[in-house]
C-alpha positions in Angstrom: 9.4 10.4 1.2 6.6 11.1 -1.1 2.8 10.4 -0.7 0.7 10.5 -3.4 -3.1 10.4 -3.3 -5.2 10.1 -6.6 -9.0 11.1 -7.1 -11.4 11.3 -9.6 -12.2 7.8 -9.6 -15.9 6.4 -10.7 -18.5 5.2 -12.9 -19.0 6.5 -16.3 -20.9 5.1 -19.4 -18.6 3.8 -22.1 -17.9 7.1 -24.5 -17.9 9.2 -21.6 -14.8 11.1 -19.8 -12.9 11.3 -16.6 -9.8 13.3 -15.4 -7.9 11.7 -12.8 -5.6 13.8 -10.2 -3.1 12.5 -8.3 -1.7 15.3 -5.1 1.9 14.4 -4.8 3.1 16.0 -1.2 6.7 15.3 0.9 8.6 17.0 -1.1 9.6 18.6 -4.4 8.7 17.0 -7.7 11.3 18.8 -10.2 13.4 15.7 -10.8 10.9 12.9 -10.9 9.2 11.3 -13.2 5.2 10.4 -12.9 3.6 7.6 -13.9 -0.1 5.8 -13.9 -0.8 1.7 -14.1 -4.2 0.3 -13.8 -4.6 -2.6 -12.5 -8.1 -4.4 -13.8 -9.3 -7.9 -12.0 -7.6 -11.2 -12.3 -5.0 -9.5 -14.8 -1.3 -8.1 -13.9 -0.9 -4.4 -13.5 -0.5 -2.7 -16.8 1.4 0.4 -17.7 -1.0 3.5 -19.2 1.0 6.7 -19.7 4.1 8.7 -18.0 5.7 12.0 -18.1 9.1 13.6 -16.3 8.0 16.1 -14.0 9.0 19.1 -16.7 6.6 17.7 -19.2 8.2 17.7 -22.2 8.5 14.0 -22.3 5.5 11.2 -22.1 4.4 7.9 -22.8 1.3 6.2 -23.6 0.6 2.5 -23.6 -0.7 2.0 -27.6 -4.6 1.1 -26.0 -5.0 4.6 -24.8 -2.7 6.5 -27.4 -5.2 9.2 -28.6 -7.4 9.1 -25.6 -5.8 9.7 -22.8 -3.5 12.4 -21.8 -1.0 12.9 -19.1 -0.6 16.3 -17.6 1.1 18.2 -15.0 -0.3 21.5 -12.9 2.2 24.0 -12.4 2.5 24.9 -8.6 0.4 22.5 -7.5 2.2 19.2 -8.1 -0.2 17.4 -9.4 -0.6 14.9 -12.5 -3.3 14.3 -14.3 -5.0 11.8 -16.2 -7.6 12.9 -18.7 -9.2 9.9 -20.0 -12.3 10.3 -23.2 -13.6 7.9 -25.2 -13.7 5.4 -22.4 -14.2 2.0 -23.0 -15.5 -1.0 -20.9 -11.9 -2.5 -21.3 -10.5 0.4 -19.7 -12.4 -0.7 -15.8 -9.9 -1.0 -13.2 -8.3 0.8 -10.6 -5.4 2.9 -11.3 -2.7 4.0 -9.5 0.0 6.8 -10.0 3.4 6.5 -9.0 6.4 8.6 -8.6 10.3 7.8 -9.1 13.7 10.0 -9.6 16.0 7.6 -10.6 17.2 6.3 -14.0 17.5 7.6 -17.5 14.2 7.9 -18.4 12.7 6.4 -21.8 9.8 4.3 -22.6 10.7 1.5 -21.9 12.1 2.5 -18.4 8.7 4.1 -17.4 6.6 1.5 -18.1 8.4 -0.9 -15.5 7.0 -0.7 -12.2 10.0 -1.3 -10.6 11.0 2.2 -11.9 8.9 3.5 -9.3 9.6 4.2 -6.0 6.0 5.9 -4.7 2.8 4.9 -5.3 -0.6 5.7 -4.4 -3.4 3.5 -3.1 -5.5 4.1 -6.0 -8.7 5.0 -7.4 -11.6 2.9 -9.2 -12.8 4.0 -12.6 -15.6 1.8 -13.6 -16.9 1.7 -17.6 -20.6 0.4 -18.1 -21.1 -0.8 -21.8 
């Protein structure tokens, strides 16, 4: 099993920045891949970026190509989520998720159902 808990949730004027973190515990990461959705109100969940747990490879939804950024820390298995330039449209919760099976591509890691851990979540609000 894997948990995953994300922080750095909150509310933040539109233009502004937040880094999300999401602690991934259970067991080792070296074979999975990450991902975060967002999930705004009355709309389905959306894909927003992902990244295989060596980095090299990640994926942005087009809306947030340029402004966010996926990461990984080194020993602490963690992923990140460094969002600037937000905009109003970009309120919702959002939620990582972790998965090890698959041949990863873009397609494949925008698909929830490529994911077999997720977290609970964290709010990121976006005043205009």
């Amino acid at each position: 099993q894997v948990q995953l808990e994300e922080s750095g949730g909150g509310l933040v004027q539109a233009g502004g920045s937040l880094r999300l973190s999401c602690a991934a515990s259970g067991r080792t990461l070296s074979n999975y891949y990450m991902g975060w959705f967002r999930q705004a109100p009355g709309k389905d969940r959306e894909f927003v970026a992902g990244i295989r747990w060596s980095g090299i490879i990640s994926y942005y939804t087009d809306s947030v190509k340029g402004r966010f950024t996926i990461s990984r820390g080194n020993a602490e298995m963690t992923v990140y989520l460094q969002m600037n330039s937000l905009k109003a449209e970009d309120t919702a919760v959002y939620c990582c998720a972790a998965g090890s099976t698959g041949q990863y591509s873009r397609g494949f890691a925008s698909r929830a159902e490529s994911y077999n851990f997720w977290g609970q979540g964290t709010q990121v609000t976006v005043s205009s």
